[in-house]
N, CA and C of each residue as an Amber inpcrd file, in Angstrom:
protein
   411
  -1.6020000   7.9990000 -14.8770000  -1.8810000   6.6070000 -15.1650000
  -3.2500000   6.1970000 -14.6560000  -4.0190000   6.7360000 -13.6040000
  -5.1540000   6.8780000 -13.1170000  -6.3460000   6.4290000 -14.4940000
  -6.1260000   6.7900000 -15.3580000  -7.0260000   6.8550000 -16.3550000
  -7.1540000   6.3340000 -17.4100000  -5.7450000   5.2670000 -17.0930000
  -5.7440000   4.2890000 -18.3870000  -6.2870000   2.8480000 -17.9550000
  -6.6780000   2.3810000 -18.4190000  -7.8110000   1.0840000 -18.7620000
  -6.7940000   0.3380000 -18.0460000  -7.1110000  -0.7810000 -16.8840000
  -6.1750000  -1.6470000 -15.9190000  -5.3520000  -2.6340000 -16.3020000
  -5.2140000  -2.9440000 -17.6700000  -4.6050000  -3.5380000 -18.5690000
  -3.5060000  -3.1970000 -18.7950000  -3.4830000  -1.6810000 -19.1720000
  -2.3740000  -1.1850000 -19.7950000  -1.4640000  -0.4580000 -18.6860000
  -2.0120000   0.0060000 -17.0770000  -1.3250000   0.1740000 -16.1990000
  -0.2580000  -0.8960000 -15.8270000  -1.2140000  -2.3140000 -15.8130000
  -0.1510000  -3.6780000 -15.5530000   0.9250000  -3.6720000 -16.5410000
   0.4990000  -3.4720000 -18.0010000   2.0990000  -3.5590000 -18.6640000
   2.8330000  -2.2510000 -18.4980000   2.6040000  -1.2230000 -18.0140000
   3.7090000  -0.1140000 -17.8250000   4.1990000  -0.6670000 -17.0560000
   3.8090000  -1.3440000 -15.6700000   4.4310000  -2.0760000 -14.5140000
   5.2560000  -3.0830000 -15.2550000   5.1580000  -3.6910000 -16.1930000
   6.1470000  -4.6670000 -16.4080000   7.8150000  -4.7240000 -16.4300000
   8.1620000  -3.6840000 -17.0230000   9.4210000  -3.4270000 -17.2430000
  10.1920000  -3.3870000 -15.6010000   9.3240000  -3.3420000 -14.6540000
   9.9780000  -2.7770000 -13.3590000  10.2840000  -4.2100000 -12.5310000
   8.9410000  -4.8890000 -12.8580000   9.2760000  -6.5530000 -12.6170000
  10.5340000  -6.9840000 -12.6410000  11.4710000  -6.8890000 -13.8140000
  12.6820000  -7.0280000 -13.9520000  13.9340000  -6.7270000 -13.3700000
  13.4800000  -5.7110000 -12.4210000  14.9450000  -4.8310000 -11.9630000
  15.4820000  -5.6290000 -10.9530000  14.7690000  -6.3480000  -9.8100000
  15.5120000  -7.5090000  -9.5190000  15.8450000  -9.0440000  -9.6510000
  15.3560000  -9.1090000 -11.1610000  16.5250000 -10.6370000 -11.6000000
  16.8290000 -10.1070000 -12.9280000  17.4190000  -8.5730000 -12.5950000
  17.6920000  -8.0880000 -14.2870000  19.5490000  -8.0430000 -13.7420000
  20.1050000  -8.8590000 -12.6350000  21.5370000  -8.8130000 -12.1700000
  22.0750000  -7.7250000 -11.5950000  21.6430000  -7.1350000 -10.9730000
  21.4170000  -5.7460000 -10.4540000  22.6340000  -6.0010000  -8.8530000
  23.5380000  -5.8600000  -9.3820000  24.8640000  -6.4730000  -8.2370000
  24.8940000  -5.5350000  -7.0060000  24.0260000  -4.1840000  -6.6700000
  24.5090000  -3.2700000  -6.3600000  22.9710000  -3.1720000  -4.8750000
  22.4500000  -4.0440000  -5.5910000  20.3570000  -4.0520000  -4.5770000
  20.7100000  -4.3460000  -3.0540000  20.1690000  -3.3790000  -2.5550000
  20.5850000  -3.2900000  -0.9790000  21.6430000  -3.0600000  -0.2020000
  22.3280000  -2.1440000  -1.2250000  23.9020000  -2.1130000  -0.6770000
  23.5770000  -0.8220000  -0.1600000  24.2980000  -0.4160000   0.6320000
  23.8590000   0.8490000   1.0790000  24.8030000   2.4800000   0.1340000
  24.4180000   3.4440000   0.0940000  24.8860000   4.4770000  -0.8650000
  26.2870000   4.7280000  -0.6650000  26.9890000   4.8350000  -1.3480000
  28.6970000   4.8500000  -1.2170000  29.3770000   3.1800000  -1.1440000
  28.7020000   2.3080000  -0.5860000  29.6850000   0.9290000  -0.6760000
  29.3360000   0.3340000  -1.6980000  30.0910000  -0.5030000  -2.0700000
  30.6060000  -1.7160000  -2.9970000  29.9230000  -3.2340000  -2.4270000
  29.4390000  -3.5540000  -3.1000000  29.2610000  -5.2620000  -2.9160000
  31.1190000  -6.1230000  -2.0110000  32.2130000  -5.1840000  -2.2790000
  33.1840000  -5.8390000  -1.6770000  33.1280000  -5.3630000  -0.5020000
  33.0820000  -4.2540000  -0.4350000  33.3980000  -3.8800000   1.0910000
  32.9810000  -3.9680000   2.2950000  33.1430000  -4.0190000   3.7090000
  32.4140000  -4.5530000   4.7190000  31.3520000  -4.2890000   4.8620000
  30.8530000  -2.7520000   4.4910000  29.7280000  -2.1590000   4.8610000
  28.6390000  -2.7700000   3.6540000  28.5780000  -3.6500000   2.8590000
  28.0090000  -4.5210000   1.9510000  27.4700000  -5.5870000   2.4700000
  28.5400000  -5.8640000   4.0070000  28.2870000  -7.1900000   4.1910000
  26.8030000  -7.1220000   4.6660000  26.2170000  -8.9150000   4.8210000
  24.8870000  -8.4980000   5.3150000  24.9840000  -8.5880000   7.0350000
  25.9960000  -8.7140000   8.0690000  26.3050000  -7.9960000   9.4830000
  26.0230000  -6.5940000   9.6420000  26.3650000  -5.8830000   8.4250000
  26.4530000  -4.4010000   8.4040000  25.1200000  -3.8340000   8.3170000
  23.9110000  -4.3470000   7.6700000  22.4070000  -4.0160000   7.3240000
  22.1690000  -4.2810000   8.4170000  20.9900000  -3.4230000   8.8770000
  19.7280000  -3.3380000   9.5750000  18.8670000  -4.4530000   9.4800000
  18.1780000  -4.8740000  10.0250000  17.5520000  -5.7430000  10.2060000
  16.4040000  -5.3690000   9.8340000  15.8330000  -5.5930000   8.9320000
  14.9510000  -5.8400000   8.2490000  13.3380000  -6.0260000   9.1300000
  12.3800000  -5.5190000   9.0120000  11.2260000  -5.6850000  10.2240000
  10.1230000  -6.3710000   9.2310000   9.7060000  -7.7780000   9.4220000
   8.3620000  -8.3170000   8.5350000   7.2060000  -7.4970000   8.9120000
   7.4240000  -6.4550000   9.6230000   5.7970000  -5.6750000   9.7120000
   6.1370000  -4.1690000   9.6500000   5.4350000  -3.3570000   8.5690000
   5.9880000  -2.1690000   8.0840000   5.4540000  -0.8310000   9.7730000
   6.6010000  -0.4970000  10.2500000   5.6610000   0.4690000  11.1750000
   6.0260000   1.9270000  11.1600000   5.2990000   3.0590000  10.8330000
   5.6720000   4.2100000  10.3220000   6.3630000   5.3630000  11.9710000
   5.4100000   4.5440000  13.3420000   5.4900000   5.2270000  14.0360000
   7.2280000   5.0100000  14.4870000   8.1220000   5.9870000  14.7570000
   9.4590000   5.5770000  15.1330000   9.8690000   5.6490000  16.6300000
   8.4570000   6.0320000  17.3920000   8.3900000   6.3730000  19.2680000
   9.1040000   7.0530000  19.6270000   9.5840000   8.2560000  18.8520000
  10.4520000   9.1930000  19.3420000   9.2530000  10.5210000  18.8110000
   7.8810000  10.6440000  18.6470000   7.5930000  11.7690000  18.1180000
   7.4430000  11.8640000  16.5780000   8.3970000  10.9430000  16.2010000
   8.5040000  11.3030000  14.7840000   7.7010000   9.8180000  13.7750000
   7.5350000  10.1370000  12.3900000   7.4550000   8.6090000  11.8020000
   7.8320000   9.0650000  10.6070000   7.7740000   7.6380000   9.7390000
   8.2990000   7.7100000   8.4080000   7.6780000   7.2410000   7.4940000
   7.5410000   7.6410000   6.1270000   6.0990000   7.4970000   4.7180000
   6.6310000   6.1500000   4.1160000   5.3460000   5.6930000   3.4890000
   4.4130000   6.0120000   3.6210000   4.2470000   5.5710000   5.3030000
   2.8040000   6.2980000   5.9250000   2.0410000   6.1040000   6.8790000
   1.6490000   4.5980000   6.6110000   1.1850000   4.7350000   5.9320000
   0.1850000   3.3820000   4.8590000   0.7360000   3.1210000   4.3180000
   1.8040000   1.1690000   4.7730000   2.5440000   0.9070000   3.7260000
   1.5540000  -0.4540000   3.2990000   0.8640000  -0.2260000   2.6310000
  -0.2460000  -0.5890000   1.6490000  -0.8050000   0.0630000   0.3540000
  -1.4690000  -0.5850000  -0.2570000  -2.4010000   0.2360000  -1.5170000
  -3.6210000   0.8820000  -0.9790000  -3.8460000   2.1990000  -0.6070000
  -5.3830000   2.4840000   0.3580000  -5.3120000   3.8730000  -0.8980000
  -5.9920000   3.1930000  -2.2300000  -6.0330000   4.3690000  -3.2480000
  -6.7000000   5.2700000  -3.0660000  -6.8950000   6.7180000  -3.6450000
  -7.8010000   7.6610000  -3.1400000  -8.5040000   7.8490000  -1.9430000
  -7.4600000   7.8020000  -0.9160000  -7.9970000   7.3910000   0.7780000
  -8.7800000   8.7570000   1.2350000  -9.7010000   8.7270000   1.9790000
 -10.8550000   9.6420000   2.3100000 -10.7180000   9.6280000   3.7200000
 -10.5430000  10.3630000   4.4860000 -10.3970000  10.7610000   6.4160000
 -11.5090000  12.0140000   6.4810000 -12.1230000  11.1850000   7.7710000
 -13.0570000  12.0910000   8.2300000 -12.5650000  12.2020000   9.6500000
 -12.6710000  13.2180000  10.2610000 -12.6030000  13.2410000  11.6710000
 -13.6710000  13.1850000  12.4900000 -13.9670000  12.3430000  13.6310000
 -15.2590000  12.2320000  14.4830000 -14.6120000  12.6700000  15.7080000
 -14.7050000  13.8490000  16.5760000 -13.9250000  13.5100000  17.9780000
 -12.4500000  13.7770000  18.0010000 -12.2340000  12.9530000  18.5650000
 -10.3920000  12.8270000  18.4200000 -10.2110000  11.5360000  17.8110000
 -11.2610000  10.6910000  16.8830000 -11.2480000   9.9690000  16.0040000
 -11.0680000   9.8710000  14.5280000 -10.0230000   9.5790000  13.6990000
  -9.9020000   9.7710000  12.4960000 -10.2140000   8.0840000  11.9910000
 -11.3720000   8.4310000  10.5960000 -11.3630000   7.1040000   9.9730000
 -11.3830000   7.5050000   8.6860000 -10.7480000   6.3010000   8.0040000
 -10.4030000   6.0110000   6.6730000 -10.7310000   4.9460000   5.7520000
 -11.1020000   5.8540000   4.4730000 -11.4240000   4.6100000   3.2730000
 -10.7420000   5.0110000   2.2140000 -11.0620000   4.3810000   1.1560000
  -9.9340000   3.7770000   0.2750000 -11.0130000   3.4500000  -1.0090000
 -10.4400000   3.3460000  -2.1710000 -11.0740000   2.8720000  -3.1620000
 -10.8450000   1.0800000  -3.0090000 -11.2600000   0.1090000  -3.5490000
 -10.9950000  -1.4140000  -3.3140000 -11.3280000  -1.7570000  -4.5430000
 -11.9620000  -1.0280000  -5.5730000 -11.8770000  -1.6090000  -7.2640000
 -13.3260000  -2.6940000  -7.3700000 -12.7490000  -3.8840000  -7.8290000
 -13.4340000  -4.9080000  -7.5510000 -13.1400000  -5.7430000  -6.4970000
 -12.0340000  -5.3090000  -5.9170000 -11.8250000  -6.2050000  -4.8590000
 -12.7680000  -6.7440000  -3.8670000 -13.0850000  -7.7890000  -2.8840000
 -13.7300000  -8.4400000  -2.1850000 -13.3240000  -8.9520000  -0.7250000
 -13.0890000  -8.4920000   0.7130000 -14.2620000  -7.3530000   0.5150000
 -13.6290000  -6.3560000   0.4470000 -14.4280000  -5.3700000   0.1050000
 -14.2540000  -4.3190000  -0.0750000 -14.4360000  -3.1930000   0.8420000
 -14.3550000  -1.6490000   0.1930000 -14.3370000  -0.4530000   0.7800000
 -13.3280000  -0.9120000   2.9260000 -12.5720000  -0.8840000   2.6720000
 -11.9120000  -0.5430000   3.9220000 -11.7920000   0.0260000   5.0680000
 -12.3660000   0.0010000   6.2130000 -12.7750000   0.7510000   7.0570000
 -11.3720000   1.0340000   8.4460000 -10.3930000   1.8970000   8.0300000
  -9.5170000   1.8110000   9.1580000  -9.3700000   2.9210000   9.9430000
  -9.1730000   3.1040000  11.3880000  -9.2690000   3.9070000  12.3390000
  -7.9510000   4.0930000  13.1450000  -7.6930000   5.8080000  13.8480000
  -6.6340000   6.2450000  13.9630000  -7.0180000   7.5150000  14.8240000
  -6.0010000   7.3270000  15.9410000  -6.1830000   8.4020000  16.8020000
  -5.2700000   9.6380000  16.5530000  -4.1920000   9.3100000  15.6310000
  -2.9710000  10.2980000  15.4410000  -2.9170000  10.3020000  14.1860000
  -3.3430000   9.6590000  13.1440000  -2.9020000  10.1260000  11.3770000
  -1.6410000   9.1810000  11.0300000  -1.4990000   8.8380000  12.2970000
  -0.0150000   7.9170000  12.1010000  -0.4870000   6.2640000  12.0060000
  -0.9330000   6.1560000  13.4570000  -1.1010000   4.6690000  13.7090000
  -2.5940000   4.1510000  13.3210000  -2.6440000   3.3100000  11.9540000
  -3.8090000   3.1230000  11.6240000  -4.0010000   1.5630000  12.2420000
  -5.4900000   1.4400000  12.1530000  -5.7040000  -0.3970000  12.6470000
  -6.9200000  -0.6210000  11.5170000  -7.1510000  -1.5830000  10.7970000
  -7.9790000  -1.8620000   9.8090000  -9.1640000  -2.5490000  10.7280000
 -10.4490000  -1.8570000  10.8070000 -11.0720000  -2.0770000  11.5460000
 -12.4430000  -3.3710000  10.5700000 -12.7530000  -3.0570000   9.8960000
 -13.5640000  -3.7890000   8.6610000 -13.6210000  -3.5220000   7.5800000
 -14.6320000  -3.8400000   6.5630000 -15.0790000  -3.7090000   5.3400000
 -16.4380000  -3.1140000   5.0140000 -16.6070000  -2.3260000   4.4800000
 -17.7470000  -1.8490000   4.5050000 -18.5900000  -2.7150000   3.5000000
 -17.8740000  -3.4070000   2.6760000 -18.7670000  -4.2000000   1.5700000
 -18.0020000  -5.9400000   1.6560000 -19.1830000  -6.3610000   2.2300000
 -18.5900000  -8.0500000   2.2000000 -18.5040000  -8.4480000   0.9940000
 -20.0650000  -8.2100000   0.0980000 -19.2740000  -8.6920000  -1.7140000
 -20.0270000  -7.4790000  -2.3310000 -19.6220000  -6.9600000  -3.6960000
 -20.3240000  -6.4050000  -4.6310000 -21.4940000  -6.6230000  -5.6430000
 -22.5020000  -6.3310000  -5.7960000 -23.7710000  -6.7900000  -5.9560000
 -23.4670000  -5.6900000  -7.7350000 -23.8940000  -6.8780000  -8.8220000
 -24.1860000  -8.2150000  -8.4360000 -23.2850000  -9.1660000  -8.7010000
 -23.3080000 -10.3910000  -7.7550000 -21.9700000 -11.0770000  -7.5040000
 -22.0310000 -11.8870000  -8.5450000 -22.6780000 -12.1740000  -9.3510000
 -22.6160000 -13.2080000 -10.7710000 -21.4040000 -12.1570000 -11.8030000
 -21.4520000 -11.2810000 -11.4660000 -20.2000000 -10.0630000 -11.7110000
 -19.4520000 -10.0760000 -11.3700000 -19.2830000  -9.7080000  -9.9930000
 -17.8430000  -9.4890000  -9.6740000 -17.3140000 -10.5190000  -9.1500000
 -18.2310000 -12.1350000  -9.2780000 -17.4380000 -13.6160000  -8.9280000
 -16.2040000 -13.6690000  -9.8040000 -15.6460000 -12.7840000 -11.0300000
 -14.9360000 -13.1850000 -12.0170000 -14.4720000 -11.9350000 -11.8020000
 -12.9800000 -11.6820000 -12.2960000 -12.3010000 -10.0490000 -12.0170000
 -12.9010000  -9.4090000 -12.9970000 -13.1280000  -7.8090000 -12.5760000
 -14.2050000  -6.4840000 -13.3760000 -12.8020000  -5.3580000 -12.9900000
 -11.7620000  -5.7330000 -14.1920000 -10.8300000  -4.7430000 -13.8320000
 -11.0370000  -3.3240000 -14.2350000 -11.4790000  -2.1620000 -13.7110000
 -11.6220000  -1.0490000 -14.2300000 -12.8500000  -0.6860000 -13.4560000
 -13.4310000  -1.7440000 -12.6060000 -15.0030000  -1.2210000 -12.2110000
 -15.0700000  -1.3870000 -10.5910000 -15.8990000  -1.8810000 -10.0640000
 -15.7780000  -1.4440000  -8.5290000 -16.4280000  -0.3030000  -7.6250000
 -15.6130000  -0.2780000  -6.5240000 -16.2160000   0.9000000  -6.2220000
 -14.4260000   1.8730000  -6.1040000 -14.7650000   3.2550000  -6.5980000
 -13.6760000   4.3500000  -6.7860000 -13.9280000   4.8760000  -6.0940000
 -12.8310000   5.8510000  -5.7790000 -13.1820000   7.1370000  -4.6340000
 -14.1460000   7.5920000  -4.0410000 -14.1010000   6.7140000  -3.1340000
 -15.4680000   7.0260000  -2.0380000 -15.0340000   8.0200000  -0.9320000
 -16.1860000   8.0330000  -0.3460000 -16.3520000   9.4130000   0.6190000
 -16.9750000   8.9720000   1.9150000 -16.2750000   9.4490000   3.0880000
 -16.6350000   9.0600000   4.6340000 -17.9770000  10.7900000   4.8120000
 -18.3930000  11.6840000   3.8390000 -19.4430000  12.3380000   4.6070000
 -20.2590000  12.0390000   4.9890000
């Protein structure tokens, strides 16, 4: 899908829009229960965390690392320093600059591009253009 014009990626996405107000009685139930049964109830779920964190402090973590869009992400190692970029499209700002001592725990440190030049351009969305797979060499 990488290579189809940003138009036509959004309507493949469409159909998926739907799956939750398409009556879907069964969303978040856990595998084997029923919407009747206790283990349905919402006492029985996990609690839910508003901030995605991959590290689990036992050694271990869980994918994505990056629960974000960081497309065609690029890691360079400096040291015992790992940093990362990302494609950002036309987005504003852009190119992403985030840093990581383990591959696990990232922190979004800046932007490498406050706006895209020239901005009489990209003041209006330039879907398909931007900057793509960039490189930390």
């Amino acid at each position: 899908m990488r290579f189809l014009p940003g138009w036509l990626r959004a309507a493949a996405a469409l159909p998926l829009l739907w799956l939750p107000i398409a009556g879907c009685k069964t969303a978040g139930v856990p595998h084997g229960a029923t919407p009747s049964t206790p283990a349905a109830s919402s006492a029985a779920l996990p609690a839910v965390s508003a901030v995605w964190v991959a590290d689990q402090g036992d050694g271990t973590y869980k994918n994505p690392v990056l629960h974000a869009d960081y497309s065609d992400p690029d890691v360079v190692r400096v040291g015992s320093d790992y940093y990362l970029t990302a494609s950002s499209f036309q987005d504003i700002p852009g190119l992403p600059i985030l840093h990581s001592r383990d591959l696990v725990n990232w922190e979004l440190l800046s932007y490498a591009l406050p706006r895209q030049q020239p901005a009489a351009v990209f003041d209006v969305p330039q879907h398909g253009y931007g900057v793509w797979a960039p490189c930390l060499r």
